[in-house]
N, CA, C and O atoms as a GROMACS GRO file, in nm:
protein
  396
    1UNK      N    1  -2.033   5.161  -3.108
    1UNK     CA    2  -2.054   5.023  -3.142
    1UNK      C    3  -2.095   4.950  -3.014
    1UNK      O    4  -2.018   4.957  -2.918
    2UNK      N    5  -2.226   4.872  -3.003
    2UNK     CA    6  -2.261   4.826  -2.906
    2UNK      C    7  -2.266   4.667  -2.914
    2UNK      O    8  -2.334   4.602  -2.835
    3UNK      N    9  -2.190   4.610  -3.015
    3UNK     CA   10  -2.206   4.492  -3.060
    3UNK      C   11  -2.074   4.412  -3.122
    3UNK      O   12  -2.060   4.404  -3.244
    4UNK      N   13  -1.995   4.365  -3.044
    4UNK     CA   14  -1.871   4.283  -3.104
    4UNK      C   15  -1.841   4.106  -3.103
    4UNK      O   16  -1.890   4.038  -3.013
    5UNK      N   17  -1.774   4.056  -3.191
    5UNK     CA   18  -1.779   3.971  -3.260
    5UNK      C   19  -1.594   3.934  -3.213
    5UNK      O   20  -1.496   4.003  -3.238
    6UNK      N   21  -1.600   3.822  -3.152
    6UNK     CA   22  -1.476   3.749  -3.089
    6UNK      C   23  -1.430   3.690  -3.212
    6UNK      O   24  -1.532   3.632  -3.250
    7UNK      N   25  -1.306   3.660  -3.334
    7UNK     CA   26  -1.245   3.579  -3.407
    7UNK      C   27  -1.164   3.527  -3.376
    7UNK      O   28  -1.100   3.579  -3.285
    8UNK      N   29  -1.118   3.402  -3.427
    8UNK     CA   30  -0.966   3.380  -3.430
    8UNK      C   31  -0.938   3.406  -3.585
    8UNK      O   32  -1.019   3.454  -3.664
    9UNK      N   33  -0.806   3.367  -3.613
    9UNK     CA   34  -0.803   3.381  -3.709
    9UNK      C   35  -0.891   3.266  -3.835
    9UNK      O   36  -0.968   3.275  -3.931
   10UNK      N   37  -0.827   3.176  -3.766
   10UNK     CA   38  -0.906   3.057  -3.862
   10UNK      C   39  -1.033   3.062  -3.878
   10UNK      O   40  -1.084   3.002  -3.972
   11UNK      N   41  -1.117   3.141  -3.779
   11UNK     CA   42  -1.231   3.128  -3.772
   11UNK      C   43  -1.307   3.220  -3.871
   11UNK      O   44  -1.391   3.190  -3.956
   12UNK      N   45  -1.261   3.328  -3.842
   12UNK     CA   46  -1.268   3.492  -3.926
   12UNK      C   47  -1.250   3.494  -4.105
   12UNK      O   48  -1.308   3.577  -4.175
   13UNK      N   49  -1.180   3.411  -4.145
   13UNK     CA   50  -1.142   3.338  -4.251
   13UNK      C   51  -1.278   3.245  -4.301
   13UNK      O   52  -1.318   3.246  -4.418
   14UNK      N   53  -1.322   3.190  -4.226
   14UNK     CA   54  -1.385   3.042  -4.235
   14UNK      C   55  -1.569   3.096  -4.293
   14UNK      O   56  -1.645   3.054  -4.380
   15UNK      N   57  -1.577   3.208  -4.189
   15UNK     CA   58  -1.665   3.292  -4.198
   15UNK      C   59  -1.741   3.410  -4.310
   15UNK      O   60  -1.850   3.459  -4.339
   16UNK      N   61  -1.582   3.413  -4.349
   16UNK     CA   62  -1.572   3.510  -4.491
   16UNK      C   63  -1.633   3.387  -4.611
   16UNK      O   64  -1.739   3.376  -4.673
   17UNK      N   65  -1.510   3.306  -4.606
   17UNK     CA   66  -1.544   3.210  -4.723
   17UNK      C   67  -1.663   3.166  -4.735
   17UNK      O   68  -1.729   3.150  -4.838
   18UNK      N   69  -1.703   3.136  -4.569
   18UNK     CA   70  -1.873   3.060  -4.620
   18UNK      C   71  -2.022   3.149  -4.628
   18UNK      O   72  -2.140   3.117  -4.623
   19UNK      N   73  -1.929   3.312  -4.647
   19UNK     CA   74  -2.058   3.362  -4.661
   19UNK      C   75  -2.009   3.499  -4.790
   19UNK      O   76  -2.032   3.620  -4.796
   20UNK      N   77  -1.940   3.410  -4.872
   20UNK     CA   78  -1.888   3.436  -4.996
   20UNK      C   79  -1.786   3.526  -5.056
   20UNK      O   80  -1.781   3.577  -5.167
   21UNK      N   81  -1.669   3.536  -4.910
   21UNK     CA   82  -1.556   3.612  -4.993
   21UNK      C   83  -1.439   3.503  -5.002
   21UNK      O   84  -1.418   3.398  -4.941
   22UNK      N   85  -1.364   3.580  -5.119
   22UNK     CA   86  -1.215   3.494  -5.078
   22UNK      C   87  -1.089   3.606  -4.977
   22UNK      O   88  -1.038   3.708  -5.022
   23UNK      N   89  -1.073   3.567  -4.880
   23UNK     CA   90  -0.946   3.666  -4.785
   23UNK      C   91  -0.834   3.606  -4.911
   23UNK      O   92  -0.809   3.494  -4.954
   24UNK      N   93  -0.785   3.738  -4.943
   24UNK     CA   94  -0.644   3.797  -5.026
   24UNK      C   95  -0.542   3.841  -4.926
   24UNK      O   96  -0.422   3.829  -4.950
   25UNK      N   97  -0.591   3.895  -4.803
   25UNK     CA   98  -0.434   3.913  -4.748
   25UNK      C   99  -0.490   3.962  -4.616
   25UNK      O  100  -0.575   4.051  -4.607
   26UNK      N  101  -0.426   3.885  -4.496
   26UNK     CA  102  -0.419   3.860  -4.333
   26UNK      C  103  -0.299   3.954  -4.292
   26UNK      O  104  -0.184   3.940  -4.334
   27UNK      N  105  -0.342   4.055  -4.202
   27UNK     CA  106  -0.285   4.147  -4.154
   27UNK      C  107  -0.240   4.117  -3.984
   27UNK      O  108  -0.291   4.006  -3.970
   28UNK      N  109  -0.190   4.144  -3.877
   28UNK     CA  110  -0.139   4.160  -3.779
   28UNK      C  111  -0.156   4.268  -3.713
   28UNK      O  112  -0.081   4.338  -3.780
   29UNK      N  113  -0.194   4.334  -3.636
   29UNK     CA  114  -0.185   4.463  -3.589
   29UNK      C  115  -0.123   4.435  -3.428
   29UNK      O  116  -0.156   4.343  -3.353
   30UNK      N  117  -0.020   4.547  -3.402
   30UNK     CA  118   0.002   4.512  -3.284
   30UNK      C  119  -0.012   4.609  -3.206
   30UNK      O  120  -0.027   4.721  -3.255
   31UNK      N  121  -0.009   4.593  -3.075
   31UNK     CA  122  -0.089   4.657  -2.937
   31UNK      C  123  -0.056   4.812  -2.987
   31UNK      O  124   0.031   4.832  -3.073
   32UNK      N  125  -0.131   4.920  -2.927
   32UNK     CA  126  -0.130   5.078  -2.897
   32UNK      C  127  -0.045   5.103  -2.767
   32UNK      O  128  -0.088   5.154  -2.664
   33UNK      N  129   0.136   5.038  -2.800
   33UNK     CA  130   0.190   5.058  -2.610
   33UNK      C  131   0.184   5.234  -2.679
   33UNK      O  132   0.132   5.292  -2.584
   34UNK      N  133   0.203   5.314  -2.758
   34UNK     CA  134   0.232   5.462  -2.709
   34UNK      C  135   0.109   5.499  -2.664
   34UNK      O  136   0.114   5.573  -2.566
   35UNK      N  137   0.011   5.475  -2.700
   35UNK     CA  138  -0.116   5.575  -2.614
   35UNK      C  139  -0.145   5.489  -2.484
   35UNK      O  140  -0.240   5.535  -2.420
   36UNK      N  141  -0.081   5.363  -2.422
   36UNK     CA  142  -0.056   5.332  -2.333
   36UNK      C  143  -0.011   5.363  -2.253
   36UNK      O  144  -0.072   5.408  -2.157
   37UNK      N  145   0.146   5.349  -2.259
   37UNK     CA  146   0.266   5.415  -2.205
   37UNK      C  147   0.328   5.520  -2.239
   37UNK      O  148   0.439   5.544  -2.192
   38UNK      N  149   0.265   5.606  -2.333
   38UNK     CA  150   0.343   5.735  -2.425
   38UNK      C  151   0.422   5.695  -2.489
   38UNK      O  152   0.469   5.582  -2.503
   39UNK      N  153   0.445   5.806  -2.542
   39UNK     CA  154   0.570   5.799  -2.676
   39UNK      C  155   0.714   5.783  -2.620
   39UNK      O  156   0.772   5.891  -2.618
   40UNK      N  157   0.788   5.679  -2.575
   40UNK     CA  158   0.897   5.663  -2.545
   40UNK      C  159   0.986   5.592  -2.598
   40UNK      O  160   0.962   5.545  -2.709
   41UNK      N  161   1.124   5.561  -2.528
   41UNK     CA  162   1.136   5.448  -2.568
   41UNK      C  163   1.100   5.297  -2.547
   41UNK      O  164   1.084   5.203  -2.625
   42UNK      N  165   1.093   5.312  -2.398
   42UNK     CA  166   0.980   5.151  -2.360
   42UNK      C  167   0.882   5.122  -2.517
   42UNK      O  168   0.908   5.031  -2.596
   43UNK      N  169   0.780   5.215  -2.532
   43UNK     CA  170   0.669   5.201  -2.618
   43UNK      C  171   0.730   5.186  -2.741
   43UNK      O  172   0.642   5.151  -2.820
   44UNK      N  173   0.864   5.198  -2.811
   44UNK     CA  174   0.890   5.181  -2.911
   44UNK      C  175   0.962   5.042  -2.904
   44UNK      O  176   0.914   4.969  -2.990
   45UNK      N  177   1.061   4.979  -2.830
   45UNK     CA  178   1.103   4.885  -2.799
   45UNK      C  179   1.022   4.750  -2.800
   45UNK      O  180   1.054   4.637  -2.837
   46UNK      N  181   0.893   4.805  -2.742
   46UNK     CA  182   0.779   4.697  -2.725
   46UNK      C  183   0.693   4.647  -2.824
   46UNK      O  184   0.641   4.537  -2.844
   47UNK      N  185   0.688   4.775  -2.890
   47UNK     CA  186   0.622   4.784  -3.062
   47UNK      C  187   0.685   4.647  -3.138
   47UNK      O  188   0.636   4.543  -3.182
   48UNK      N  189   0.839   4.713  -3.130
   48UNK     CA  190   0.942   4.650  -3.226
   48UNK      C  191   0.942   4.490  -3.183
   48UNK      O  192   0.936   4.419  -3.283
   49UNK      N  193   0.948   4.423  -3.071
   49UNK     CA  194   0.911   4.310  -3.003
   49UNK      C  195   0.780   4.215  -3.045
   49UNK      O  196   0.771   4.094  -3.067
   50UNK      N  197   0.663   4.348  -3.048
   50UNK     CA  198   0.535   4.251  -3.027
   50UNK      C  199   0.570   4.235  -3.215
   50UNK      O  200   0.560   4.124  -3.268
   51UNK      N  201   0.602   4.338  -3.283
   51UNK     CA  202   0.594   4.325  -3.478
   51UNK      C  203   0.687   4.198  -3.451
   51UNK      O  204   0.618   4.097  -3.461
   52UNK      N  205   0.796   4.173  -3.425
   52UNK     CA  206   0.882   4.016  -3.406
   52UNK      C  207   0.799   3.953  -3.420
   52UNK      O  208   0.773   3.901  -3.528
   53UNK      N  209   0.739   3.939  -3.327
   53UNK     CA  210   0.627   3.780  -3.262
   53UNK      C  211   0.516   3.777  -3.343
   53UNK      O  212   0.463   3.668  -3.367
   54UNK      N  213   0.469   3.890  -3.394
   54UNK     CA  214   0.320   3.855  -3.481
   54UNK      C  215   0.395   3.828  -3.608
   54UNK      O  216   0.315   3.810  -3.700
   55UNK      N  217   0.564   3.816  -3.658
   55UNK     CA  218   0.573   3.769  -3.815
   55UNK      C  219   0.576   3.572  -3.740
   55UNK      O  220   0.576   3.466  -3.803
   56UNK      N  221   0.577   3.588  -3.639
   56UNK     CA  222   0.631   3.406  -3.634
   56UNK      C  223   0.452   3.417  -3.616
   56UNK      O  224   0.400   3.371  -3.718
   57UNK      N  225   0.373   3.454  -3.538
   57UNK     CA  226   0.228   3.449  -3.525
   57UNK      C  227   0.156   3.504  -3.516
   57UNK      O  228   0.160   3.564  -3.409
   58UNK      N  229   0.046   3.534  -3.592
   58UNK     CA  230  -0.038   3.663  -3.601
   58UNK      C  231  -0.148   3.614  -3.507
   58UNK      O  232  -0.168   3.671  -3.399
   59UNK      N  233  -0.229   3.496  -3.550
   59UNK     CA  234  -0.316   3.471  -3.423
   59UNK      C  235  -0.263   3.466  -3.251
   59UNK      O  236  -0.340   3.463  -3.156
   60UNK      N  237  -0.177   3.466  -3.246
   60UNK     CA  238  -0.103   3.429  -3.102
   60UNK      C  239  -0.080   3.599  -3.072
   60UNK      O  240  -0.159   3.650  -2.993
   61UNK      N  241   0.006   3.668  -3.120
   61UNK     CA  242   0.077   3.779  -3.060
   61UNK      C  243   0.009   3.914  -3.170
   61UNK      O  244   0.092   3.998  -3.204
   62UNK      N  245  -0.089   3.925  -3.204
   62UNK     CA  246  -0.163   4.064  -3.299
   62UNK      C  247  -0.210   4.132  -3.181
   62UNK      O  248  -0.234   4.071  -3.077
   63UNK      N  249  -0.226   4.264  -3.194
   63UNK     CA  250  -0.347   4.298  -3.057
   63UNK      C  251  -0.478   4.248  -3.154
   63UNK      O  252  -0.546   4.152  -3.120
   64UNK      N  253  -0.500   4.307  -3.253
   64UNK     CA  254  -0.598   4.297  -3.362
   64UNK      C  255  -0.525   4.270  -3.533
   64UNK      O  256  -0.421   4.311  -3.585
   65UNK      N  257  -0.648   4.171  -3.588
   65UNK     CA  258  -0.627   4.096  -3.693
   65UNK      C  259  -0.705   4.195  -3.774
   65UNK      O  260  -0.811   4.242  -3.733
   66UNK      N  261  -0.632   4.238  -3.935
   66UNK     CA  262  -0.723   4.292  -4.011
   66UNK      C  263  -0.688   4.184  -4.182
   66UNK      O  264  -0.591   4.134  -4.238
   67UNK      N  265  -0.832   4.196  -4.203
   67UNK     CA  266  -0.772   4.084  -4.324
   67UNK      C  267  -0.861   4.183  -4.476
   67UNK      O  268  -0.947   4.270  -4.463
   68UNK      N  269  -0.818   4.145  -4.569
   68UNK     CA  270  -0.856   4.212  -4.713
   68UNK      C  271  -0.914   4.081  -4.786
   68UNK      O  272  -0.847   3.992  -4.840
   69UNK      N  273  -1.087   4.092  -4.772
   69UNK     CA  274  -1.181   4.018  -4.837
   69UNK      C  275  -1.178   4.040  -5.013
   69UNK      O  276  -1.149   4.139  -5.080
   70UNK      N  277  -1.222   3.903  -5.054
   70UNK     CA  278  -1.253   4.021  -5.272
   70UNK      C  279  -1.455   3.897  -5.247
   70UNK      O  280  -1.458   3.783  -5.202
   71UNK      N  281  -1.545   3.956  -5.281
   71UNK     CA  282  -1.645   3.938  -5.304
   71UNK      C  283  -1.645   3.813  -5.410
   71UNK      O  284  -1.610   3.855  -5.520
   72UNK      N  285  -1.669   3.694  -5.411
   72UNK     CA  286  -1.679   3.598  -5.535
   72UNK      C  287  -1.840   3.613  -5.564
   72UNK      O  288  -1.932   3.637  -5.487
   73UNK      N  289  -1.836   3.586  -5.722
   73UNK     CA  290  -1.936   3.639  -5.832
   73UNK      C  291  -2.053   3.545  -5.743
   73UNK      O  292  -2.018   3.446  -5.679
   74UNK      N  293  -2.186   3.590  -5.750
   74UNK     CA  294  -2.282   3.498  -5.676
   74UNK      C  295  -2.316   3.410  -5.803
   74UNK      O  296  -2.261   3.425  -5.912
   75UNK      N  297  -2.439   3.292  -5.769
   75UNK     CA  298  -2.498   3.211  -5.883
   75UNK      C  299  -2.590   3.316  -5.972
   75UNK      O  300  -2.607   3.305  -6.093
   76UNK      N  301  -2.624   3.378  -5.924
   76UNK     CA  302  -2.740   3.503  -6.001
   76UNK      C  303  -2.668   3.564  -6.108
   76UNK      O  304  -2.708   3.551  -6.224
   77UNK      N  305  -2.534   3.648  -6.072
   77UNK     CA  306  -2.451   3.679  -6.144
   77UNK      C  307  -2.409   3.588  -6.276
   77UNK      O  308  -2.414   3.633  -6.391
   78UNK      N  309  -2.372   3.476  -6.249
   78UNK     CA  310  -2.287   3.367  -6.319
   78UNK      C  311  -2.409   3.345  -6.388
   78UNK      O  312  -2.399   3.460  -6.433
   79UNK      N  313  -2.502   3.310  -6.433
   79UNK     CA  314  -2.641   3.311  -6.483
   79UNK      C  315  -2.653   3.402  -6.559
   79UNK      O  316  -2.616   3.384  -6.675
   80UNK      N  317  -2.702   3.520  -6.523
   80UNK     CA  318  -2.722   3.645  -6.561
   80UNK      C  319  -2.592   3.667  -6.671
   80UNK      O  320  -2.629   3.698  -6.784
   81UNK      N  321  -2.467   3.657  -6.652
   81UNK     CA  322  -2.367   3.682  -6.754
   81UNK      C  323  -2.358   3.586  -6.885
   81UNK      O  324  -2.317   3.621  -6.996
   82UNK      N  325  -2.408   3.447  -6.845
   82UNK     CA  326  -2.411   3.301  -6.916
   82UNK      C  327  -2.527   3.362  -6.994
   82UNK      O  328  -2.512   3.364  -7.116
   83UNK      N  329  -2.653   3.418  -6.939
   83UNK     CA  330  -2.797   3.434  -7.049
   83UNK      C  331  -2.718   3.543  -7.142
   83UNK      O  332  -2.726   3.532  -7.264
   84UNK      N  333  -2.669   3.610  -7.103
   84UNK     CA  334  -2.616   3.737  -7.165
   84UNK      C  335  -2.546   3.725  -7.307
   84UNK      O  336  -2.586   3.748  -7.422
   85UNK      N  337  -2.442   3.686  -7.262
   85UNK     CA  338  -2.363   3.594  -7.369
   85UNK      C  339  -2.395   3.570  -7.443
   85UNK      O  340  -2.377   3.642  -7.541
   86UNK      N  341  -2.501   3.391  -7.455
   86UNK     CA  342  -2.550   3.336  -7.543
   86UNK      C  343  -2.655   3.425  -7.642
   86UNK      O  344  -2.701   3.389  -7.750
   87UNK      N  345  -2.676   3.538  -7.578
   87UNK     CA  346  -2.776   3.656  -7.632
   87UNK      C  347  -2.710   3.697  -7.772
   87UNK      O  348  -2.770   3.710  -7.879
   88UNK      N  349  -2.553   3.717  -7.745
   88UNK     CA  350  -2.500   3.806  -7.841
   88UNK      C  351  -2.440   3.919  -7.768
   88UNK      O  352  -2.375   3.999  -7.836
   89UNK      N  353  -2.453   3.944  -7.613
   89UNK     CA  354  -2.417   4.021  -7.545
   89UNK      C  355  -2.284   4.003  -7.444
   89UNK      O  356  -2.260   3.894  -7.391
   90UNK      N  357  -2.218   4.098  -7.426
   90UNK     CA  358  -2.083   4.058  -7.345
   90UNK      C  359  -2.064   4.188  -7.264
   90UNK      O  360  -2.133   4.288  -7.284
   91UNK      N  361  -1.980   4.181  -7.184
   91UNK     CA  362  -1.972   4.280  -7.065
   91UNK      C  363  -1.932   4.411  -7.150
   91UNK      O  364  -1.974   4.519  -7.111
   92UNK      N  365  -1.850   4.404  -7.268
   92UNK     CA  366  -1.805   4.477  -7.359
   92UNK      C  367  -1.901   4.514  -7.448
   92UNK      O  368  -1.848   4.581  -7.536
   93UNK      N  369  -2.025   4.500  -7.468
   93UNK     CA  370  -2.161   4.534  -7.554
   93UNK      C  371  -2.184   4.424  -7.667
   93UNK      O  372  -2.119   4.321  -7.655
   94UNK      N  373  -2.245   4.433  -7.742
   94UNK     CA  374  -2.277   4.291  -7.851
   94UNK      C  375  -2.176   4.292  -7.890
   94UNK      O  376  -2.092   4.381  -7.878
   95UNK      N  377  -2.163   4.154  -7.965
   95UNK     CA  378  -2.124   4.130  -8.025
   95UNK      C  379  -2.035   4.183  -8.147
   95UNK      O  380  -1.914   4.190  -8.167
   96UNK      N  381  -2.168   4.222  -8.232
   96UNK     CA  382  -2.133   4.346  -8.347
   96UNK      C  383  -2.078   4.474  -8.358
   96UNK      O  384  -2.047   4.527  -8.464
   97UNK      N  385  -2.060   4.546  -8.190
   97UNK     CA  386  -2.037   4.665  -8.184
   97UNK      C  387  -1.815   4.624  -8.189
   97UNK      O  388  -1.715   4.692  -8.213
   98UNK      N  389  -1.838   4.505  -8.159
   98UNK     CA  390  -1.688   4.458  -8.133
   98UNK      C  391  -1.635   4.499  -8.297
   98UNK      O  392  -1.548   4.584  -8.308
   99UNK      N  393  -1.677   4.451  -8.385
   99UNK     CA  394  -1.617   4.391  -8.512
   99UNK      C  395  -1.618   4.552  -8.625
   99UNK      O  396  -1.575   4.546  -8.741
   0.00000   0.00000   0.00000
């Protein structure tokens, strides 16, 4: 990857929405101390510390933020389902195949 993209959180969010998702759920990730400092106890102690601080703040204390986008329906879509419809047609097949 030769190309990265600085967020905050609010921002990363702001970004999604205005280029058409809704964020369902904001994640926290906290630092890599074992491939830092190895597998010890320091590195587990520190783990357990930084997970503390990212439940009071995820933008402040995450090493990295991961968030879970859902795609909202475009205008083409919403159209396209509305002509459909009024056709006699539904996501479920006509009408008639229902009855």
């Amino acid at each position: 990857m030769d190309h990265t993209r600085l967020f905050t959180l609010r921002s990363l969010k702001k970004t999604l929405e205005l280029s058409g998702f809704k964020v369902t759920g904001k994640f926290g990730l906290p630092a890599p101390f074992p491939l830092a400092i190895g597998k010890g106890i320091r590195a587990k102690i520190l783990l357990l510390i930084n997970r503390a601080l990212i439940a009071v703040s995820k933008g402040l204390f995450a090493y990295q933020i991961a968030v879970i986008a859902k795609p909202l329906p475009t205008l083409e879509h919403l159209l396209d389902d509305a002509f459909n419809t009024g056709k006699g047609q539904t996501r479920m097949g006509t009408k008639n195949e229902k009855e």
